[in-house]
C-alpha positions as CSV (number, residue, x, y, z in Angstrom):
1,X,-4.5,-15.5,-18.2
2,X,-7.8,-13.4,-17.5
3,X,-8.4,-10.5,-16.0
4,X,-10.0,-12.4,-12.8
5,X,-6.7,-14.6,-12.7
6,X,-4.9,-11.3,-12.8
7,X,-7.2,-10.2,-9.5
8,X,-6.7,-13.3,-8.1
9,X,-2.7,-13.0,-8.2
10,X,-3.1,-9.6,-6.8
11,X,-5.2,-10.6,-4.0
12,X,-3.2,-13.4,-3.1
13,X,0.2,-11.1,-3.5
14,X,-1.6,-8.3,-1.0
15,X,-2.4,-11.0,1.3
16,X,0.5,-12.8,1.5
17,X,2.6,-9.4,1.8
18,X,0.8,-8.9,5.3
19,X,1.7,-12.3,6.9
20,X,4.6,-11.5,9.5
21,X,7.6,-11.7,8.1
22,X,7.2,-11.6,4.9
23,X,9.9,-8.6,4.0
24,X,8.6,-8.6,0.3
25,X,9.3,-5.0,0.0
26,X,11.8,-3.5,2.7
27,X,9.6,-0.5,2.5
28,X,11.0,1.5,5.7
29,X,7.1,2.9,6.4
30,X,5.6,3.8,9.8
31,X,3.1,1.1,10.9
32,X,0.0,4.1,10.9
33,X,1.0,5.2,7.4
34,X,0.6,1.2,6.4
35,X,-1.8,0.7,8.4
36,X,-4.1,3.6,6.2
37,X,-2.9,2.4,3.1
38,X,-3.6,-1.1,3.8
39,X,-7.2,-0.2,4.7
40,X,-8.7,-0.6,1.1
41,X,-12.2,-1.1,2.3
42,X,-12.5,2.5,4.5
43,X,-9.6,4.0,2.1
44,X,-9.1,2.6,-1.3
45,X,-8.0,6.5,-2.4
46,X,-4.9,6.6,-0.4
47,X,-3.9,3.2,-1.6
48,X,-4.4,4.7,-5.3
49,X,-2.5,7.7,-4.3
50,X,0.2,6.1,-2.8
51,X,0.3,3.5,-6.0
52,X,0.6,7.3,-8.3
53,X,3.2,9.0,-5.9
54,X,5.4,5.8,-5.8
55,X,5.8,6.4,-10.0
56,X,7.6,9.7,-9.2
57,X,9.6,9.7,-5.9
58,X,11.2,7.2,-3.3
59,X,8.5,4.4,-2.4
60,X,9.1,5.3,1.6
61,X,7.9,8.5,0.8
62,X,4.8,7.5,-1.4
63,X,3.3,4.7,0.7
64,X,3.3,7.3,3.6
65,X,2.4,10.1,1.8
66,X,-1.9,9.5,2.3
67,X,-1.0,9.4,6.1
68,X,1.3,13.1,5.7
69,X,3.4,13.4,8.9
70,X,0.8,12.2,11.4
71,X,-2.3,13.9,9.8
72,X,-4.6,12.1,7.8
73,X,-4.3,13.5,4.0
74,X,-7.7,11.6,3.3
């Protein structure tokens, strides 16, 4: 496998992970806080500092960590 299968797989995983009803990760995050992190076009830094946060605390609390409590972080 190459490194543009890799991004494929990725790609595919990211979109398939936004189709309703998925439930791939039972991620308990507010729909603004997903919505920023999901926005890698506008925001690919909260999406990388969600992806660093989630190696050291609870993943509910990373992947709404760039969106802090209402206020944009980023």
């Amino acid at each position: 496998m190459d490194v543009g299968d890799i991004i494929s797989h990725l790609k595919q995983f990211g979109a398939d992970s936004l189709e309703p009803g998925y439930g791939g990760s039972g991620i308990n995050v507010e729909p603004a806080a997903r919505d920023l992190v999901n926005d890698i076009e506008h925001y690919p830094h909260a999406f990388v500092l969600a992806c660093i946060a989630d190696r050291q605390t609870k993943a509910d609390i990373a992947w709404s960590l760039p969106h802090a409590r209402g206020h944009r972080v980023l």
